[in-house]
C-alpha positions as CSV (number, residue, x, y, z in Angstrom):
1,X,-139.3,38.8,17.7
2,X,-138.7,39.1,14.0
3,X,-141.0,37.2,11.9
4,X,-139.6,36.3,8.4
5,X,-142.6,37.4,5.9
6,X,-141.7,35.4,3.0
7,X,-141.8,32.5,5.4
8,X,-144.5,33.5,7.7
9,X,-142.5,31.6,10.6
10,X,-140.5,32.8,13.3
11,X,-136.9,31.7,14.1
12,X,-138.8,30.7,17.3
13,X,-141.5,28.1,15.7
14,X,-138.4,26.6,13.8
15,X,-136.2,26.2,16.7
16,X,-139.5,25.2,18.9
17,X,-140.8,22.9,16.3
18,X,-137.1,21.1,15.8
19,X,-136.9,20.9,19.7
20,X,-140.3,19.3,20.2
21,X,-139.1,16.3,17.5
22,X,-136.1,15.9,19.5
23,X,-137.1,15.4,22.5
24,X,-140.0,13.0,21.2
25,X,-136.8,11.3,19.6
26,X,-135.2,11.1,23.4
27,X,-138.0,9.9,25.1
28,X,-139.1,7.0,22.8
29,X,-135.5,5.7,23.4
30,X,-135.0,6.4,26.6
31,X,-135.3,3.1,28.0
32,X,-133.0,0.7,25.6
33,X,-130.3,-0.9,26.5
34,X,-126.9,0.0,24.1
35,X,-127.4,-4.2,22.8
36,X,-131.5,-3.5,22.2
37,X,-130.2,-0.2,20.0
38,X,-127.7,-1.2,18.1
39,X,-128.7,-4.6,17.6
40,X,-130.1,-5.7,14.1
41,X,-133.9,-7.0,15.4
42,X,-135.1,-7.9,11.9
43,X,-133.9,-7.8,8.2
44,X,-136.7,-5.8,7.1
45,X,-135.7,-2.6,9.7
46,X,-132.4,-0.7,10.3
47,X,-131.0,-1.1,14.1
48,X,-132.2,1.7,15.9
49,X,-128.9,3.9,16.5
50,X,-128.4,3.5,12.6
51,X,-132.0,5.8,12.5
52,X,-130.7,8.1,15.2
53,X,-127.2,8.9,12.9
54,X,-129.2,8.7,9.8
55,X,-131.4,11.5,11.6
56,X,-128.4,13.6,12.8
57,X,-126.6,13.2,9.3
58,X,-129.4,14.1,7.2
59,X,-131.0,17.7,9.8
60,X,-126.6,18.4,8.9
61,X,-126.7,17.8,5.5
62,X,-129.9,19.9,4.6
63,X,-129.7,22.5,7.6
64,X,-126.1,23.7,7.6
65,X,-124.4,22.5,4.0
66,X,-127.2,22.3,1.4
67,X,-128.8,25.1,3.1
68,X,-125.8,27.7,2.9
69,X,-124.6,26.8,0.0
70,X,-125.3,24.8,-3.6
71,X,-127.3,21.3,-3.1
72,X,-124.7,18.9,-3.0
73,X,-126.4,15.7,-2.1
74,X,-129.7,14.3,-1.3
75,X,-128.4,11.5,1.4
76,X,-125.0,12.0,3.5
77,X,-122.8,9.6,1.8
78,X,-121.4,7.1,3.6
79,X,-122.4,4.7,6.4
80,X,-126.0,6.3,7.3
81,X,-127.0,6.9,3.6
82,X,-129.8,4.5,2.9
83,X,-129.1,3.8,-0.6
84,X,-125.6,2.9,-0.5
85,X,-126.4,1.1,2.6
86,X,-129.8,-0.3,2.3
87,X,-131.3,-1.8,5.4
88,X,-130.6,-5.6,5.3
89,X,-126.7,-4.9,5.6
90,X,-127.5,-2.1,8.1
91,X,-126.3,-4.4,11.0
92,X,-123.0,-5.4,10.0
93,X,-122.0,-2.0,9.6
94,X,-119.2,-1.0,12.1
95,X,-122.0,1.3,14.2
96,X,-121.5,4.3,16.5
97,X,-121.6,3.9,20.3
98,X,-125.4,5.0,22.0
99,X,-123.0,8.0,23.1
100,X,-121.1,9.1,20.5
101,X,-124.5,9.2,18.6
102,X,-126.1,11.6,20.9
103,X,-123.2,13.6,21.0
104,X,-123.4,13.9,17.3
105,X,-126.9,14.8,17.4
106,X,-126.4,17.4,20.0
107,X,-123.4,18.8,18.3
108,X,-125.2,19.2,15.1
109,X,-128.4,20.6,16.4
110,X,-126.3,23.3,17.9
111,X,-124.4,24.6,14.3
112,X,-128.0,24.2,13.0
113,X,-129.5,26.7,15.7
114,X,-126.6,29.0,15.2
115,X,-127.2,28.9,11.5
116,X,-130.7,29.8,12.4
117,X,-129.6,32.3,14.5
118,X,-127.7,34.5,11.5
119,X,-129.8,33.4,8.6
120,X,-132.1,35.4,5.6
121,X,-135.3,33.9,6.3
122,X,-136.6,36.3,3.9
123,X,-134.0,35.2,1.1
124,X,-135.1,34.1,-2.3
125,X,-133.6,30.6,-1.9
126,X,-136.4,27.8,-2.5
127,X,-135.5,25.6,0.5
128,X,-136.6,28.7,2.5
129,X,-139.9,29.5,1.4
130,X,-142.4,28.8,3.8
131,X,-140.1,27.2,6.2
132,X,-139.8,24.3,3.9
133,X,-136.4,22.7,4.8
134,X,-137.1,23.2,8.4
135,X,-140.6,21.8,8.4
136,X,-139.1,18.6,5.8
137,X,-136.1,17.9,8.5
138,X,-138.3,17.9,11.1
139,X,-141.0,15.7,9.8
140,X,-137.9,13.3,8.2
141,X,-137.3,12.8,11.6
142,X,-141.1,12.5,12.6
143,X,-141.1,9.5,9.7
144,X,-138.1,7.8,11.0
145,X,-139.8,7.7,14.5
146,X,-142.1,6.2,13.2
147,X,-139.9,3.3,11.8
148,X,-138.2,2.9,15.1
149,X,-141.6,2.0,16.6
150,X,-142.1,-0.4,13.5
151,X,-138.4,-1.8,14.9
152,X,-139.3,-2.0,18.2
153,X,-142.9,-3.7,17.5
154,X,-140.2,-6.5,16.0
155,X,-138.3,-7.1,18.9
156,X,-137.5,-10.2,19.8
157,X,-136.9,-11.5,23.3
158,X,-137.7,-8.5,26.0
159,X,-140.5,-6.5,24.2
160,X,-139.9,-2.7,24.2
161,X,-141.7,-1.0,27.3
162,X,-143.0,1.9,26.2
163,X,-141.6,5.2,28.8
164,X,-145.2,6.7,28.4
165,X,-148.5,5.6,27.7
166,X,-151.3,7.4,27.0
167,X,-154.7,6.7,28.0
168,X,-156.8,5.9,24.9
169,X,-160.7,6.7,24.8
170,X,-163.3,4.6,24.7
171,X,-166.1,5.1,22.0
172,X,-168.1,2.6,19.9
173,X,-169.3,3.8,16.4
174,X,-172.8,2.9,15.9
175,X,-173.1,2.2,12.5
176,X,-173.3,-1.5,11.5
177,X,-169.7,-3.1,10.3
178,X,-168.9,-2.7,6.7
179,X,-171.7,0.3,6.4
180,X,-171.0,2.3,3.1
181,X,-171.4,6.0,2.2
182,X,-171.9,7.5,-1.5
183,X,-169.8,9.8,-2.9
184,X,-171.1,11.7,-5.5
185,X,-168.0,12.3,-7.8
186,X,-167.5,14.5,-10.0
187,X,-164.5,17.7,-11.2
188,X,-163.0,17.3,-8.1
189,X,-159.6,18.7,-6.7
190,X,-156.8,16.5,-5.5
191,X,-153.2,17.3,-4.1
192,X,-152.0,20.3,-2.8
193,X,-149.8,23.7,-3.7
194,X,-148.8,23.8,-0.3
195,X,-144.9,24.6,-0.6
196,X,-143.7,25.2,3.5
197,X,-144.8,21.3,4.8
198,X,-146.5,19.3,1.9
199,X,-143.5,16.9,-0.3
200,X,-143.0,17.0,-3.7
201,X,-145.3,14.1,-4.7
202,X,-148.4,15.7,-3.1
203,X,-148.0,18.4,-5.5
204,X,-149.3,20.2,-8.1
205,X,-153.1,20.6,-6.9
206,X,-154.9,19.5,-10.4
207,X,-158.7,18.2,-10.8
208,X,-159.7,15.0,-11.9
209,X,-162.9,13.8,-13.4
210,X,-164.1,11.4,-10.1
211,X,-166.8,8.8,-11.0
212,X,-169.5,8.4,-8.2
213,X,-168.7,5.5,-5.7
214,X,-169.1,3.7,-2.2
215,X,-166.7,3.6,0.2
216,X,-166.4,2.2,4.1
217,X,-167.7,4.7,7.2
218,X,-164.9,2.8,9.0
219,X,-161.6,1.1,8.1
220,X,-162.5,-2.8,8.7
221,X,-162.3,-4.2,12.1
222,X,-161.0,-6.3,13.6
223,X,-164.2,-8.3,14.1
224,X,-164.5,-8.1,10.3
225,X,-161.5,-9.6,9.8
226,X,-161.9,-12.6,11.7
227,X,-165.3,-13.5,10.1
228,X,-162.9,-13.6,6.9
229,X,-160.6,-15.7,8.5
230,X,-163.7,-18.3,9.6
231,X,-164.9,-18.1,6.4
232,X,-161.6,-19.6,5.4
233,X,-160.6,-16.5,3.4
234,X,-156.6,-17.5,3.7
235,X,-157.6,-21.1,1.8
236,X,-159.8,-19.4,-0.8
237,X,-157.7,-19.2,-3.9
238,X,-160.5,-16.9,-6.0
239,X,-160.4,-14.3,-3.0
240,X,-156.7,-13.5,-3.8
241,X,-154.4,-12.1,-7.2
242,X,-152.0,-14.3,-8.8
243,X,-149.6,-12.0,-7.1
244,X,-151.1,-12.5,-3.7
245,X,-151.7,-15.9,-3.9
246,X,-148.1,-16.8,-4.3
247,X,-147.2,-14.0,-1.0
248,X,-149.9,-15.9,1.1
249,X,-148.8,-19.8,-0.5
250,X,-144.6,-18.5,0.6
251,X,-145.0,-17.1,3.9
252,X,-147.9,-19.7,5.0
253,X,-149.6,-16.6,6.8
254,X,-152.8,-17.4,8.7
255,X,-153.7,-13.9,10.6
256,X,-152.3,-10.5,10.8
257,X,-148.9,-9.9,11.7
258,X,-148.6,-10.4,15.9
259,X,-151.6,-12.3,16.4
260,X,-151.5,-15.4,18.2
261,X,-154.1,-18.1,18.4
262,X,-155.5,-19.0,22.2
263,X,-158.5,-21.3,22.4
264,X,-161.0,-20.6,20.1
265,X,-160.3,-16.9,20.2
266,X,-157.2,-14.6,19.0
267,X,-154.9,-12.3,21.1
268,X,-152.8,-9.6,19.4
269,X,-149.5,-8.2,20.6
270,X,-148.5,-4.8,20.7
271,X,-145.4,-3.5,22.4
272,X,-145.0,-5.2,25.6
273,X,-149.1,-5.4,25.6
274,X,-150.8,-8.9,24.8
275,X,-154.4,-8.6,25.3
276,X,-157.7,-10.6,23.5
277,X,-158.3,-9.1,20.1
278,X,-160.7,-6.2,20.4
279,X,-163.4,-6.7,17.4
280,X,-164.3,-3.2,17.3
281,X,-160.5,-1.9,17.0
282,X,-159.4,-1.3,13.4
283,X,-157.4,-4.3,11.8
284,X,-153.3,-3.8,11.5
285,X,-150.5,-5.4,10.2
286,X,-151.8,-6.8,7.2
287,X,-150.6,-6.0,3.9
288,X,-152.0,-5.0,0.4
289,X,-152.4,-8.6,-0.6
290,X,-154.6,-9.6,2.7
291,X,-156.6,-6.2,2.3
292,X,-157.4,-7.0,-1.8
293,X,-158.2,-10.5,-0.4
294,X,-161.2,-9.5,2.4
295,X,-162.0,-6.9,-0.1
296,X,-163.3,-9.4,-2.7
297,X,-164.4,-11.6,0.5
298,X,-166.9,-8.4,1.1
299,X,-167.7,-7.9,-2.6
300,X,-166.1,-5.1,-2.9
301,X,-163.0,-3.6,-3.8
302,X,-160.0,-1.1,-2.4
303,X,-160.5,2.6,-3.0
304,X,-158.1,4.3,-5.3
305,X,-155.9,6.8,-3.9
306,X,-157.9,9.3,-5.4
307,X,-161.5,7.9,-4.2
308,X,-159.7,8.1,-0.6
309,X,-158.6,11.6,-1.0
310,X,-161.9,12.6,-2.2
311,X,-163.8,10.5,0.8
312,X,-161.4,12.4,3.2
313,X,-161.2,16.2,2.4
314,X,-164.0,17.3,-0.2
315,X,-167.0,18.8,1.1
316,X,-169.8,18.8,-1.8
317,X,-171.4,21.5,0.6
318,X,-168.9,23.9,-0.1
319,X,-167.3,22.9,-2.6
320,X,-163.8,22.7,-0.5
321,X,-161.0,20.6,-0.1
322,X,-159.9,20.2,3.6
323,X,-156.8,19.4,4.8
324,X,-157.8,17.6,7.7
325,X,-161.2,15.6,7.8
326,X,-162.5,17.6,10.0
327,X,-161.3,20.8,9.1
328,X,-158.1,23.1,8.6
329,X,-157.3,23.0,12.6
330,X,-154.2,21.4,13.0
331,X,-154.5,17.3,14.5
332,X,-154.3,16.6,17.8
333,X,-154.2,13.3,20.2
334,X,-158.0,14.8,21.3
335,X,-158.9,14.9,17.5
336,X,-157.4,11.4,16.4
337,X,-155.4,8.1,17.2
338,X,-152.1,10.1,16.2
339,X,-148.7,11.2,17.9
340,X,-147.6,7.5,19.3
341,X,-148.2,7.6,23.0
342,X,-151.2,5.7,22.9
343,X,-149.2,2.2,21.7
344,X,-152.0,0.8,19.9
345,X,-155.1,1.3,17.8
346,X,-158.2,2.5,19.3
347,X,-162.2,1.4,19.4
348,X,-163.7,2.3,15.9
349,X,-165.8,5.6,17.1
350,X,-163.3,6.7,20.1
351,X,-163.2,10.3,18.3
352,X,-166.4,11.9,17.4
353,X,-164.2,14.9,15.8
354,X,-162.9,12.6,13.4
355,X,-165.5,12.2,10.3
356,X,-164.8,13.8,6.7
357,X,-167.8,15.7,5.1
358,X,-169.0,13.0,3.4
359,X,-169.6,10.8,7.0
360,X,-166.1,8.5,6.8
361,X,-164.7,7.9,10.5
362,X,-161.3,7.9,11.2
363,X,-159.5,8.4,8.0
364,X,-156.5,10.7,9.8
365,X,-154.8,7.8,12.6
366,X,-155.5,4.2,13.9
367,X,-153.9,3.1,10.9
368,X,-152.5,3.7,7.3
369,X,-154.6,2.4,4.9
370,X,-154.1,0.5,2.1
371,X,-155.4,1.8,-1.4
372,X,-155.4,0.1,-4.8
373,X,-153.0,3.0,-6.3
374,X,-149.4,2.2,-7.8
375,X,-147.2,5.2,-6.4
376,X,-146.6,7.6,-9.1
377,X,-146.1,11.6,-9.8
378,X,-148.9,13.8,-10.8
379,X,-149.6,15.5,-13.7
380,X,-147.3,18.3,-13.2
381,X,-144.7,16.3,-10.9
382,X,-141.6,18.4,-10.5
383,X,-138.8,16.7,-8.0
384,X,-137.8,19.3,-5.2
385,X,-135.5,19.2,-3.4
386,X,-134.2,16.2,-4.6
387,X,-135.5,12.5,-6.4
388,X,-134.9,10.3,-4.0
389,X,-137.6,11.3,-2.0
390,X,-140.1,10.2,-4.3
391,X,-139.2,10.0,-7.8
392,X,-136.9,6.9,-7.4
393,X,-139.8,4.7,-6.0
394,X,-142.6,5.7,-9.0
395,X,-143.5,2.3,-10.6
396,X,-145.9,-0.2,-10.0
397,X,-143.9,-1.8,-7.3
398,X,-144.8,0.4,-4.6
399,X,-149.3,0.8,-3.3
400,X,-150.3,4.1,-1.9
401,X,-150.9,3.9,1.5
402,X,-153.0,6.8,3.4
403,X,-154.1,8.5,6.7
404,X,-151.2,7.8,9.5
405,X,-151.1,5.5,11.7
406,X,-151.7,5.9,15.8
407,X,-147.2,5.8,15.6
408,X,-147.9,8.6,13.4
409,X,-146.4,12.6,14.5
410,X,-149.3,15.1,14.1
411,X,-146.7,17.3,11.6
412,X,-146.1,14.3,9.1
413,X,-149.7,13.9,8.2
414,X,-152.4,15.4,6.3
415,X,-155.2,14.3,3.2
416,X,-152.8,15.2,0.8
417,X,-150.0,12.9,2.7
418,X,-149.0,9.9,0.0
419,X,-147.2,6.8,2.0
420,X,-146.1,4.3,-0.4
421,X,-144.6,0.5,0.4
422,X,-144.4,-3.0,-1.3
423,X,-147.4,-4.8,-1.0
424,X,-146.0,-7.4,1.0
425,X,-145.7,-5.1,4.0
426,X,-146.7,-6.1,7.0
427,X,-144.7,-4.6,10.0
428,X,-146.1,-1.3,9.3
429,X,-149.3,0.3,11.0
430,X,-151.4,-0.5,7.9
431,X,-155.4,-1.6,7.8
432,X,-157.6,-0.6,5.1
433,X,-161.0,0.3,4.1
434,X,-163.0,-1.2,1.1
435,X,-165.0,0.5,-1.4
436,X,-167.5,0.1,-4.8
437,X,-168.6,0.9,-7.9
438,X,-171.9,3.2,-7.8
């Protein structure tokens, strides 16, 4: 086996790695019906087969044309590029067949292996260094996985029925709810100068000056979240922004997305699942506005990005920035609520591997977490390989979120990983922590 040292990976971790996506890909859609994929299940998402050729078009585009020759575009254009087609019109689009999709796929994985096959690893082209355009095509489709699950969490009429299920732990974190850790602060690293997996907005690595703060052991619960919802926290006008006020006023939301009052008590929906709301499960489905609310509710506030970071990867002790909370070894299902096959979030404490230096639980999985951050580049931003990764959604439009989610793939998540969505958002996996001034 040749290994490619300017890449340090083999053509057999690339074709291994893009294998492994793929057949995640096959299984989670394994069981839909040709009406369940291609129809349109809600405004906010694509249908499903319209992910599955956005996929296909997107590992052609950057694996056999932009990789062999000059960068042409940054989406396929045409039917599956998002931009010309953004997701609202997605379902009137005249779509492929289930079929002719997978054929599609299958044809283009093939001219990608054989390109693989014959290829410089060792070239001077930037896409190749470290493996970069293998690893971003593969996590692209990781991401988009990840939407199909938001899609099928959506679905009206017959919920989706997951084809595998994995069994979560149990676990109870004995701290009390809402308990708070300091963080010291002060010249502390941020980002990353990781070129083979990390994207162009968690670049360049650059210190900030980080004011000492408090922030939440856990995200907030689910149990939490309910006492705000007693406390009449949705009626509350001074809990919520001007903003969020007139989000909360318009939809006439009550409760996180999928929860259903029964009795006196609440039961959630997940998947095909509807069970009594577990108070020691992290809260999801609520969005920025409904995390800033129960933050003030608390007396406190949402972390910046930065504070997260910080709370998540720097160990005063060594005076080191980790790439996972609990190390540099690579996340696992045993390590954290990641990698999908669980279908849900699990009991705050379920993974005793899971704690950051500075004693935060669960900040990789479960779910993304909301941070007070607009999305924007760092100092130092530089766009590769092209701006509508990122670039094209800096503003104040668009809050941070961070962690992953339990529908997030092990390879499309790290501390340095930026998510980013309107603040109205609530059919992603997204909870949140709180934190404090010192």
């Amino acid at each position: 086996m040749l290994v490619a040292q300017r890449t340090g990976v083999t053509r057999d971790e690339i074709a291994r790695q893009l294998a492994e996506t793929r057949e995640r890909t096959l299984l989670l859609v394994s069981g839909l019906s040709e009406s369940d994929l291609r129809t349109q299940h809600d405004r906010l998402m694509s249908p499903v087969v319209w992910d599955l050729a956005h996929i296909a078009h997107f590992e052609e585009l950057w694996l056999t044309r932009n990789l062999t020759g000059p960068v042409e575009f940054a989406e396929m254009p045409g039917m599956f590029d998002p931009f010309e087609n953004p997701r609202a019109v997605r379902g009137g689009l005249d779509l492929p067949t289930i079929a002719d999709t997978l054929a599609t796929m299958t044809r283009i994985r093939a001219e990608v292996l054989d390109i693989l096959a014959r290829i410089d690893l060792d070239s001077d082209a930037p896409l190749l260094a470290g493996g970069f355009v293998y690893a971003m095509v593969a996590q692209h489709e990781s991401q988009h996985l990840e939407t199909i699950l938001q899609t099928l969490q959506l679905k009206t009429g017959s919920a989706y029925h997951p084809p595998v299920r994995r069994q979560l732990p149990g676990g109870r974190w004995t701290a009390a709810p809402g308990a708070m850790v300091r963080c010291a602060g002060g010249r502390i690293p941020v980002g990353t100068d990781d070129r083979a997996r990390a994207y162009d907005n968690e670049r360049p690595r650059h210190t900030l000056s980080v004011a000492p703060f408090w922030i939440d052991v856990t995200p907030v619960t689910n149990g939490q979240y309910v006492r705000f919802m007693q406390a009449g926290g949705y009626e509350r006008r001074e809990l919520w922004t001007d903003a969020g006020w007139a989000w909360r006023t318009a939809s006439g939301v009550t409760a996180p997305a999928y929860w259903l009052q029964r009795g006196d008590g609440w039961v959630a929906r997940t998947m095909d699942e509807i069970a009594d709301v577990d108070p020691d499960r992290p809260v999801c489905h609520v969005s920025y506005h409904e995390a800033d609310a129960f933050s003030r509710f608390a007396g406190k506030r949402l972390p910046s990005e930065t504070e997260w970071e910080v709370a998540a990867s720097w160990d005063p002790a060594t005076g080191e920035q980790r790439r996972f909370p609990w190390g540099d070894a690579e996340p696992t299902p045993l390590r954290a609520n990641i990698d999908q096959l669980g279908f849900g979030t699990a009991p705050v404490g379920a993974y005793a591997d899971n704690v950051s230096p500075t004693g935060c639980y669960g900040m990789i999985g479960d779910v993304w977490e909301w941070t007070a951050s607009d999305f924007a580049g760092y100092p130092g931003f530089a766009s590769f390989p092209y701006r509508e990764y990122s670039e094209v959604f800096f503003g104040s439009e668009y809050k941070v979120l961070r962690g992953g989610s339990w529908a997030t793939r092990p390879a499309a998540i790290r501390t340095t990983f930026r998510n980013w969505d309107y603040p109205i958002r609530r059919q992603i996996f997204s909870g949140f922590r709180c934190a404090r001034d010192d």
